[in-house]
Backbone bond lengths (Angstrom), bond angles and torsions (degrees), N, CA, C in turn:
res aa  C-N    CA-C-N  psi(-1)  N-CA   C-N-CA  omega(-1)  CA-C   N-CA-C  phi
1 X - - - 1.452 - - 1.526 109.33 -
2 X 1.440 133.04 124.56 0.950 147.51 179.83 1.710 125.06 -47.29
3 X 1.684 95.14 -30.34 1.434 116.87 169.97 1.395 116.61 -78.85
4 X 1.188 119.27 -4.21 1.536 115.63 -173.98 1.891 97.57 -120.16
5 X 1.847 117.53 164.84 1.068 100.80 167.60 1.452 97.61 -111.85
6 X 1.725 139.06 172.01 1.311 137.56 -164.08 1.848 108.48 -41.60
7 X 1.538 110.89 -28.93 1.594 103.67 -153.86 1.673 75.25 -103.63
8 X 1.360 137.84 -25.61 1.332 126.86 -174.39 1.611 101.70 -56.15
9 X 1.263 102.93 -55.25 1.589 118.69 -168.25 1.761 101.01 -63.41
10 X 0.593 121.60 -33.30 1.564 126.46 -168.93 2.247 98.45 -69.64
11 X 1.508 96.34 -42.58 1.362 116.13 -165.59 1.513 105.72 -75.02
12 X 1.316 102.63 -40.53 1.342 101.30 174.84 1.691 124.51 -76.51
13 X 1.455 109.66 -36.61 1.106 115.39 166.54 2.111 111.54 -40.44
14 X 1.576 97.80 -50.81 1.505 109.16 -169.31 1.559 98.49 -48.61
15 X 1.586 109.46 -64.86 1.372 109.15 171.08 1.425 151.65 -80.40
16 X 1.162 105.96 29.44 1.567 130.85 160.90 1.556 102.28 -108.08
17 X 0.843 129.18 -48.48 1.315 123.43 157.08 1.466 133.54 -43.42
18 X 1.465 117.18 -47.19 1.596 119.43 159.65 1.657 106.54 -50.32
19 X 1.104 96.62 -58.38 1.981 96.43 -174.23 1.540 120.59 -41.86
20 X 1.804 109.14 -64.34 1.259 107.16 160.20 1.365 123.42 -63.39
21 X 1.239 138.82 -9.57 1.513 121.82 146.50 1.243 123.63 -54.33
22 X 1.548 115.76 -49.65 1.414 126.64 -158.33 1.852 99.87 -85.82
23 X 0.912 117.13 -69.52 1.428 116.96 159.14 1.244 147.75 -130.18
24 X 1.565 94.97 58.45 1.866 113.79 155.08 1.617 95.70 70.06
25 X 1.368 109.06 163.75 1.256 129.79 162.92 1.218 128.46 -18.46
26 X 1.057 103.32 -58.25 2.064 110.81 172.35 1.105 101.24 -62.66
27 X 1.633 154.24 11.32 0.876 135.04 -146.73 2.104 93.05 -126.12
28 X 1.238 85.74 -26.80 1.564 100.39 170.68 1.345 126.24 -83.14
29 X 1.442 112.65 -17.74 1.656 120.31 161.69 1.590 115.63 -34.71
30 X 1.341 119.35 -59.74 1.394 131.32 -159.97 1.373 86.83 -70.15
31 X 1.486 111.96 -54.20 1.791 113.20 -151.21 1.274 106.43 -81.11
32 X 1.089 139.05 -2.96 1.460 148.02 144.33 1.483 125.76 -72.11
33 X 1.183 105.52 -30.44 1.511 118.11 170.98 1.712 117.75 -69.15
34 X 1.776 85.87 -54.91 1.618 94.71 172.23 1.643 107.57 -63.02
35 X 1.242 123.36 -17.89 1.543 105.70 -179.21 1.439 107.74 -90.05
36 X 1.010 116.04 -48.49 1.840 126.10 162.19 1.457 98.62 -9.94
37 X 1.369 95.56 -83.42 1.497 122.13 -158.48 1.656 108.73 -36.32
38 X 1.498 83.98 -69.96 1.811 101.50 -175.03 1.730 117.14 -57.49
39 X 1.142 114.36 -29.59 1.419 130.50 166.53 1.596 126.00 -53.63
40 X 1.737 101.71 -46.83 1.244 111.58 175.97 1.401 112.60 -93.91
41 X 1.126 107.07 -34.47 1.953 105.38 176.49 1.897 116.04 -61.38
42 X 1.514 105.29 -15.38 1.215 109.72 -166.35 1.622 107.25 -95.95
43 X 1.421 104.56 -28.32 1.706 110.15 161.36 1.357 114.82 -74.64
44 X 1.143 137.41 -21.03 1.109 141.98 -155.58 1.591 94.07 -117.06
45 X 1.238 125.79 7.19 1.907 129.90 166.98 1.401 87.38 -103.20
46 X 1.082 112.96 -72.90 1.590 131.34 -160.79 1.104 126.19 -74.29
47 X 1.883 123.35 -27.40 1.511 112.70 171.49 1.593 107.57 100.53
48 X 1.540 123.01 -10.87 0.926 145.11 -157.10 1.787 129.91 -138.75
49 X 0.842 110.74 151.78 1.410 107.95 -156.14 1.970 94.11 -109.29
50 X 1.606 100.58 123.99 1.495 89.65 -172.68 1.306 122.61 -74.73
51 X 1.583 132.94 -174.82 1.372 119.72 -177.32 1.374 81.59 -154.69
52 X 1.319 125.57 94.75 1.627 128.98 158.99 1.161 111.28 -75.85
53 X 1.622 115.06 134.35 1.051 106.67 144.81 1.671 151.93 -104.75
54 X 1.260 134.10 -114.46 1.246 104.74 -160.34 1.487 102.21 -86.33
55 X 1.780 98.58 -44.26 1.329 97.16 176.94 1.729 143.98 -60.12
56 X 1.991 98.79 -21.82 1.110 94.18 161.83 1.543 134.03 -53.91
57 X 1.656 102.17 -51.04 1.260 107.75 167.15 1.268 138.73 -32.87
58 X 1.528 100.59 -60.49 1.594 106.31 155.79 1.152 124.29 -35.46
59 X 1.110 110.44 -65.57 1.792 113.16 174.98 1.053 128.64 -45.23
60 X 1.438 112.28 -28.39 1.794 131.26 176.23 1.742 109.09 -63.83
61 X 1.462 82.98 -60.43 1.536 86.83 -151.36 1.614 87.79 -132.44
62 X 1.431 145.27 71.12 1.848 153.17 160.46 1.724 96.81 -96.22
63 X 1.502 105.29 -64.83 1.553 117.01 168.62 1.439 118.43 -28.67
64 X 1.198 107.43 -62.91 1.697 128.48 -172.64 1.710 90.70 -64.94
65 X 1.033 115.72 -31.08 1.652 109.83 -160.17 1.502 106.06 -70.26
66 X 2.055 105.48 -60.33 1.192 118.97 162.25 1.316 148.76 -51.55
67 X 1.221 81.34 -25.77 2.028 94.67 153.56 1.213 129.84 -69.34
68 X 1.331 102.31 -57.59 1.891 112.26 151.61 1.482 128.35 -48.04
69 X 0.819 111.08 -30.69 1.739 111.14 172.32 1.561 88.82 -83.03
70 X 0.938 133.35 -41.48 1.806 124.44 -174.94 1.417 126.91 -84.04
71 X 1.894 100.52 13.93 1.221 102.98 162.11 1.811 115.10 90.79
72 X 1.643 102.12 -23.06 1.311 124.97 -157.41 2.220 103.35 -70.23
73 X 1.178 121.78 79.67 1.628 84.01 -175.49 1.525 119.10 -81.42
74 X 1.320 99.24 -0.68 2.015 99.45 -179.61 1.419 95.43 -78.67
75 X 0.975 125.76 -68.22 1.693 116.99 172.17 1.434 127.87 -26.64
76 X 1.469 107.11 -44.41 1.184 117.27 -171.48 1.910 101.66 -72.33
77 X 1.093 111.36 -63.08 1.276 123.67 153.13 1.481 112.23 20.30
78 X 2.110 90.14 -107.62 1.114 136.84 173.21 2.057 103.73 -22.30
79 X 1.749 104.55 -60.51 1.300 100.72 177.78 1.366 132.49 -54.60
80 X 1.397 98.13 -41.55 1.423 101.41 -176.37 1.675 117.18 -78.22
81 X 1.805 98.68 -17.76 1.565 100.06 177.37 1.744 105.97 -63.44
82 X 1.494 110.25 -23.36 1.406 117.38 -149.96 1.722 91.44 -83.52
83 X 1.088 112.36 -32.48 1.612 115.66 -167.05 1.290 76.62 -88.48
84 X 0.899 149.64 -57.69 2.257 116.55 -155.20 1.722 99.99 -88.43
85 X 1.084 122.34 8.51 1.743 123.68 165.61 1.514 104.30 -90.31
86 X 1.582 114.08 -27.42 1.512 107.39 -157.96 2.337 82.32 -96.50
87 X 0.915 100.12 -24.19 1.662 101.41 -172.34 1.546 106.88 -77.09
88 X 1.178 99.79 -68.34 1.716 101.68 178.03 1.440 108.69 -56.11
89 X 1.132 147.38 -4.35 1.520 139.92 -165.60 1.348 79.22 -111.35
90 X 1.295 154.39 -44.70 1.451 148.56 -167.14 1.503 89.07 -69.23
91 X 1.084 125.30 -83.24 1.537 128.84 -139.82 1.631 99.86 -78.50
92 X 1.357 120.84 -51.94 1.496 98.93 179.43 1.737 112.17 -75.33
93 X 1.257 113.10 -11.09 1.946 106.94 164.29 1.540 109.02 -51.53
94 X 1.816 108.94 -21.20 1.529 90.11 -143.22 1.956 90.38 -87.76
95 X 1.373 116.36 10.14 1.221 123.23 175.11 1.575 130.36 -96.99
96 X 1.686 90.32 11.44 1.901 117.44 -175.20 1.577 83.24 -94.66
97 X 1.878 90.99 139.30 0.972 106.22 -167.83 1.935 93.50 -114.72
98 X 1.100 112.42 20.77 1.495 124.02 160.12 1.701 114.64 -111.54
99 X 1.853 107.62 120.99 1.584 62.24 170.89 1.555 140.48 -129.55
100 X 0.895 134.77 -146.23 1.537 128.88 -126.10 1.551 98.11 -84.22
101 X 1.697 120.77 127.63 1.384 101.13 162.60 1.894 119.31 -102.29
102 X 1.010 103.44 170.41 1.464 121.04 173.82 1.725 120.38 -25.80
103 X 1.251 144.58 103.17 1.137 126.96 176.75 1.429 122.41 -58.59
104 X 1.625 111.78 -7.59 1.560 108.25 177.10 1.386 120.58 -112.03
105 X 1.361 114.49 -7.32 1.489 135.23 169.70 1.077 122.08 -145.73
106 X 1.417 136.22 38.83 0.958 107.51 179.68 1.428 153.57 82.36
107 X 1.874 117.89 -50.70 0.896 144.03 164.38 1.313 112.90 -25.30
108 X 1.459 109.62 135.24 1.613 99.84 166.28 1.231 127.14 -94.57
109 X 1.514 139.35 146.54 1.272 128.98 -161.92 1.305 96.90 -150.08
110 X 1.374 115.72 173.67 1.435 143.13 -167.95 1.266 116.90 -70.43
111 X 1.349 138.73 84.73 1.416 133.42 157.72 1.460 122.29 11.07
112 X 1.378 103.39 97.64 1.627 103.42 167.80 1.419 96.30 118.99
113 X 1.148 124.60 -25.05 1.873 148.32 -168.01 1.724 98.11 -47.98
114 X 0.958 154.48 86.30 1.412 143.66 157.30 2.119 122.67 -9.56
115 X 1.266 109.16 96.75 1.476 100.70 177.36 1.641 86.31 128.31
116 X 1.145 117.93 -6.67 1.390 109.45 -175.53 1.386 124.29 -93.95
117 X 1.369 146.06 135.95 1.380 152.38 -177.73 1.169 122.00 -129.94
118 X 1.213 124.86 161.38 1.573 137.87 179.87 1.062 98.40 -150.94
119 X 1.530 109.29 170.59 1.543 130.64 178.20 1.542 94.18 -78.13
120 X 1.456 120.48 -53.76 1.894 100.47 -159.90 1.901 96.89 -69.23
121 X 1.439 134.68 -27.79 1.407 118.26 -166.75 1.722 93.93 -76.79
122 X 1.136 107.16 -23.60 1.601 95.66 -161.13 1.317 107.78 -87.44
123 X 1.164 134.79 -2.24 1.397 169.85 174.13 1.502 108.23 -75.34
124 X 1.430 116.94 -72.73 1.126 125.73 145.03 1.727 141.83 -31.01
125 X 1.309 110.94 -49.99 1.016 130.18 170.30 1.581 112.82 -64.53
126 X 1.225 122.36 -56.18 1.634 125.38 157.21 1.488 118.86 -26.19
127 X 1.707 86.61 -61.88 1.900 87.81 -178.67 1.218 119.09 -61.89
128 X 1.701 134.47 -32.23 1.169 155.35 130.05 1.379 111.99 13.00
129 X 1.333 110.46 -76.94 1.681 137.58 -179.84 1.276 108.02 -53.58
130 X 1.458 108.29 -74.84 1.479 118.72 179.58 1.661 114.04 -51.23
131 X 1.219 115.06 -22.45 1.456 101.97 -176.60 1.497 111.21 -96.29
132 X 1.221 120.27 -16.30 1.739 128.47 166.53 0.782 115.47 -66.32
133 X 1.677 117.84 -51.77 1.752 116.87 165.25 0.891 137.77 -94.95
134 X 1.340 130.57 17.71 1.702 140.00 131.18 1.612 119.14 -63.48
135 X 1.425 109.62 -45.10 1.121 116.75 149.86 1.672 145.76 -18.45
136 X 1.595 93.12 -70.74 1.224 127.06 156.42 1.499 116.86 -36.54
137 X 1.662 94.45 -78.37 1.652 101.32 179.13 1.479 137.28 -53.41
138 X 1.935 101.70 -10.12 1.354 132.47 -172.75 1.696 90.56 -74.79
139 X 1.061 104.91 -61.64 1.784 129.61 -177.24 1.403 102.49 -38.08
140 X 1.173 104.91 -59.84 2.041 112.56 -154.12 2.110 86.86 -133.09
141 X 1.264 78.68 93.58 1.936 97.98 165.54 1.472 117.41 -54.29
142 X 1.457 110.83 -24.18 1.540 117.80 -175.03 1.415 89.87 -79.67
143 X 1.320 143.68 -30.55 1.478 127.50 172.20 1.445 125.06 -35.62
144 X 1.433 82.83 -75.02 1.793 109.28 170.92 1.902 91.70 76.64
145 X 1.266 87.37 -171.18 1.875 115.08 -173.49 1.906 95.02 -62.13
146 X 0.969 129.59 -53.02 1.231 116.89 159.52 1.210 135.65 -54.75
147 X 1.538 132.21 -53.75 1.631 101.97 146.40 1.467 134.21 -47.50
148 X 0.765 94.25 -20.18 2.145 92.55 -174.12 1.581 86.97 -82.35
149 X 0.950 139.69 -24.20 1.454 139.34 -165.62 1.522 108.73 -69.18
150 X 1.879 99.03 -54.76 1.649 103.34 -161.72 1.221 85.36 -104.07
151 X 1.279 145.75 10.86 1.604 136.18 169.43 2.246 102.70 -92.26
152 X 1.189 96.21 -41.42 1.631 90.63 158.87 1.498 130.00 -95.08
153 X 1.416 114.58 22.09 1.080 106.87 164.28 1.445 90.69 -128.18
154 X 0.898 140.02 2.33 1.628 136.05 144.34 1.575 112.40 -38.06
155 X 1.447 90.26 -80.71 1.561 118.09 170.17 1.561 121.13 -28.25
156 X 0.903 98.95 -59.93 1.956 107.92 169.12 1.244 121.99 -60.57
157 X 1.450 113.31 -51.34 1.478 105.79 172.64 1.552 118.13 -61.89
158 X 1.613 109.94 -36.72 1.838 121.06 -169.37 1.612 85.09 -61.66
159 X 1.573 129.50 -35.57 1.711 109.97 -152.68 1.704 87.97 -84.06
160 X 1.885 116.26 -25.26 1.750 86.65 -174.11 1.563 103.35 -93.30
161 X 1.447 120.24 33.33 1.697 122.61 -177.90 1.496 94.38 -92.67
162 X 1.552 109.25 -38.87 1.552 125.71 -155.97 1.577 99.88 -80.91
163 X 1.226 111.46 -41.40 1.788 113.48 163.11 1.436 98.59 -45.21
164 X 1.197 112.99 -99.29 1.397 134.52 -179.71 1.533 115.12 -1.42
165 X 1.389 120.07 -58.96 1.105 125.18 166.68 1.046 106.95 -61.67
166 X 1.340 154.64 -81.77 1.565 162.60 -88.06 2.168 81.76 -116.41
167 X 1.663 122.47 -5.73 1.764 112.87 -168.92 1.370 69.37 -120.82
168 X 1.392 148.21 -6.93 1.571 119.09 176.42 1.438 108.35 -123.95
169 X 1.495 134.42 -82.43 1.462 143.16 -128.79 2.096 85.66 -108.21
170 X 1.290 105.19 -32.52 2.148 94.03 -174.44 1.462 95.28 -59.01
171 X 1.775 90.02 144.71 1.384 96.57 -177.38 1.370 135.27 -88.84
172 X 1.383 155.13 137.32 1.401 145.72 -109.81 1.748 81.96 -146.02
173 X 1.152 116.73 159.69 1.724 131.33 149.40 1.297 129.29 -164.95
174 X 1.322 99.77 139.01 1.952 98.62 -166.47 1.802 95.21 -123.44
175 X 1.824 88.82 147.44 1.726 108.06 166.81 1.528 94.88 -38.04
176 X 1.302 109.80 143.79 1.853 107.91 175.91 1.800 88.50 -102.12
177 X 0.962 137.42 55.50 1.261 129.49 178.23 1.899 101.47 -161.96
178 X 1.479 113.20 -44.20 1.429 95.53 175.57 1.350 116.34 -137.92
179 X 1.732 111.26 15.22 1.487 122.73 153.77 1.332 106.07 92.71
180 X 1.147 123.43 9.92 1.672 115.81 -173.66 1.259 102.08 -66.73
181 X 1.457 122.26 144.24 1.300 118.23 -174.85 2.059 109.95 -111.66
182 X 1.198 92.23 128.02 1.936 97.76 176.46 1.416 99.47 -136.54
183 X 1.922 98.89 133.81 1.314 113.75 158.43 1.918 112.54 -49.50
184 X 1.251 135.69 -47.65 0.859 136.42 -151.64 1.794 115.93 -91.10
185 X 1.200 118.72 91.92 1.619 118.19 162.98 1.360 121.88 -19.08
186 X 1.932 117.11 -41.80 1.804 102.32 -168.35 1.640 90.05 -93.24
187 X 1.391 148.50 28.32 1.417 150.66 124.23 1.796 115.93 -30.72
188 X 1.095 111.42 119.75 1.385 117.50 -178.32 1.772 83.22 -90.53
189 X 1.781 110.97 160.33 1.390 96.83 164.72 1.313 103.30 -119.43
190 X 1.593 131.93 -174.82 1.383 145.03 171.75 1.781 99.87 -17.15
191 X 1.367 128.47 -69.93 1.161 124.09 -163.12 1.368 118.35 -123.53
192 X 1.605 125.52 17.20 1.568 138.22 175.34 1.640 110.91 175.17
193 X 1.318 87.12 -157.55 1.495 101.23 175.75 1.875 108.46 -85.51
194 X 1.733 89.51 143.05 1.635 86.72 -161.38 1.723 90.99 -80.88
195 X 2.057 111.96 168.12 0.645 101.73 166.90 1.646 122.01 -119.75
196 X 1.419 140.86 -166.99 1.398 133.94 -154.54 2.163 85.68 -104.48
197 X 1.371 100.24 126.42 1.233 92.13 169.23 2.025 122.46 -143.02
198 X 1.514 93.64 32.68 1.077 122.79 -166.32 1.569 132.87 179.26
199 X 1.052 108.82 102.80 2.143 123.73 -177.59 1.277 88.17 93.94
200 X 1.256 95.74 -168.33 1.746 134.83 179.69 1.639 110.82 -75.67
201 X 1.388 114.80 110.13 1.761 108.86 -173.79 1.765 103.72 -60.28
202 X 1.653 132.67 -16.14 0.966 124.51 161.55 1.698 128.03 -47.47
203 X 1.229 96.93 -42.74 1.421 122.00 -153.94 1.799 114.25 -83.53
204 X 1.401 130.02 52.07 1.154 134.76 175.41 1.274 127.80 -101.01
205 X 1.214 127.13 165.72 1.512 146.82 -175.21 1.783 108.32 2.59
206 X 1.598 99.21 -41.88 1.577 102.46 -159.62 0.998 85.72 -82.65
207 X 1.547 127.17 -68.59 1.593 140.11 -165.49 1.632 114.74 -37.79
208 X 1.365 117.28 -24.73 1.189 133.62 165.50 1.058 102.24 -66.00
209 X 1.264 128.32 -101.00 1.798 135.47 155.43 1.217 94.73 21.00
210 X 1.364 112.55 -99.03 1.561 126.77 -172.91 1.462 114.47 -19.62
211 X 1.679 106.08 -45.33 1.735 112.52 -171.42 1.254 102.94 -74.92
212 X 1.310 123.70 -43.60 1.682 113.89 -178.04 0.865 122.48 -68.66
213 X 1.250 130.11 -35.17 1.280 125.78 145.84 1.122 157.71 -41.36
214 X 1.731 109.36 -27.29 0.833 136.63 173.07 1.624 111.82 -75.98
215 X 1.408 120.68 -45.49 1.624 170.58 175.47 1.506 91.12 -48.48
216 X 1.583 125.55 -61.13 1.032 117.54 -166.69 1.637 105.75 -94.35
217 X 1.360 128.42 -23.22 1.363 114.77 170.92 1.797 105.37 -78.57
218 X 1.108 132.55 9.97 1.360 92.91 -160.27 1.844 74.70 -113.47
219 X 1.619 118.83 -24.30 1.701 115.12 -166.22 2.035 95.06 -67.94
220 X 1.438 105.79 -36.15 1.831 115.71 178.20 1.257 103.13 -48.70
221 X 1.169 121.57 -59.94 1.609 123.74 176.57 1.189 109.26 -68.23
222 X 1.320 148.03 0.50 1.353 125.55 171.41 1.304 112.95 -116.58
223 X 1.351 123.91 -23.35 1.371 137.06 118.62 1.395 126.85 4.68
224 X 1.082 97.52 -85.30 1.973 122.70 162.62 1.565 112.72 -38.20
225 X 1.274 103.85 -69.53 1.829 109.13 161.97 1.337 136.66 -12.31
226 X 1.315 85.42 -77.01 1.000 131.00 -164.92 2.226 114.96 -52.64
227 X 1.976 75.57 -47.29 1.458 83.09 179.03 1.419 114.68 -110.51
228 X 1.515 115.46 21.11 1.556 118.28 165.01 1.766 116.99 -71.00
């Protein structure tokens, strides 16, 4: 598949496979949807056809995987609601024609900038949620209107966790010579190797991913609990 790169495709295979182990066929509705979705919304920002690789995937959908092998589907849910809130708020934001300020001040910043929000992505991102976990609950009847409930409000909160992080602790690096600033460490800058001048050099794009995801399956399940 053109959308995946060899180790993406390999990764995803792993985790479509956990799901239908953990919970059967219906269990791939959402996680097919969420890949659909995010696949086509991201050509349709960009002009371009994405090529994840392994680790993105992981980051997408490891959560969603481990929930499913654990039997869990509100968890599972919740994650995958959290990954198409944190996707759709990227790619249809990138069609706000304001742009994005700071989730911790306000500030206005540069399109595409990590920590950044608008009304049309965040807008987006909602519908995102709600449509994974309606989805979901379509899939597995034992959900019902209450899973789709705490699986999109999982989802919403994990996409403003994933802001949150990405305006404080994700890690930042600039040319040490003419300041250009890139999320990404293997970035050469203007005149060397860039250096880390902001968060945890662990803590990037995916590792975020990973947290909202994580963020939104674990609030779905307590959610769920909570209101049994």
């Amino acid at each position: 598949m053109s959308w995946l790169t060899p180790g993406g495709g390999a990764a995803a295979i792993l985790v479509g496979g956990a799901v239908w182990w953990g919970l059967g066929w219906r269990g791939l509705v959402p996680l097919f949807a969420f890949l659909l979705s995010g696949s086509l919304l991201t050509r349709l920002a960009t002009g371009a056809s994405p090529r994840r690789n392994a680790r993105q995937v992981v980051a997408n959908g490891g959560i969603a995987a481990l929930a499913a092998l654990l039997g869990r589907w509100p968890e599972a849910a919740g994650a995958l609601a959290a990954a198409a809130a944190d996707t759709w708020a990227t790619e249809i934001g990138a069609f706000s024609r304001t742009l994005p300020r700071l989730i911790t001040s306000g500030a206005r910043i540069s399109a595409g900038e990590s920590g950044g929000i608008t009304p049309l992505g965040t807008a987006g991102g909602l519908t995102g949620a709600l449509a994974i976990a309606v989805l979901s609950s379509l899939a597995a009847p034992a959900l019902g209107w209450r899973g789709a409930a705490v699986a999109a409000a999982g989802g919403a909160i994990g996409m403003m966790f994933d802001s949150l992080l990405g305006a404080t602790l994700q890690s930042r690096f600039a040319c040490p010579v003419c300041g250009r600033i890139t999320e990404r460490p293997s970035d050469r800058g203007c005149h060397g190797p860039v250096e880390l001048v902001r968060g945890f050099p662990w803590l990037d794009k995916d590792a975020v991913n990973l947290a909202c995801t994580l963020a939104g399956a674990l609030l779905a399940g307590a959610g769920w609990l909570a209101w049994s």
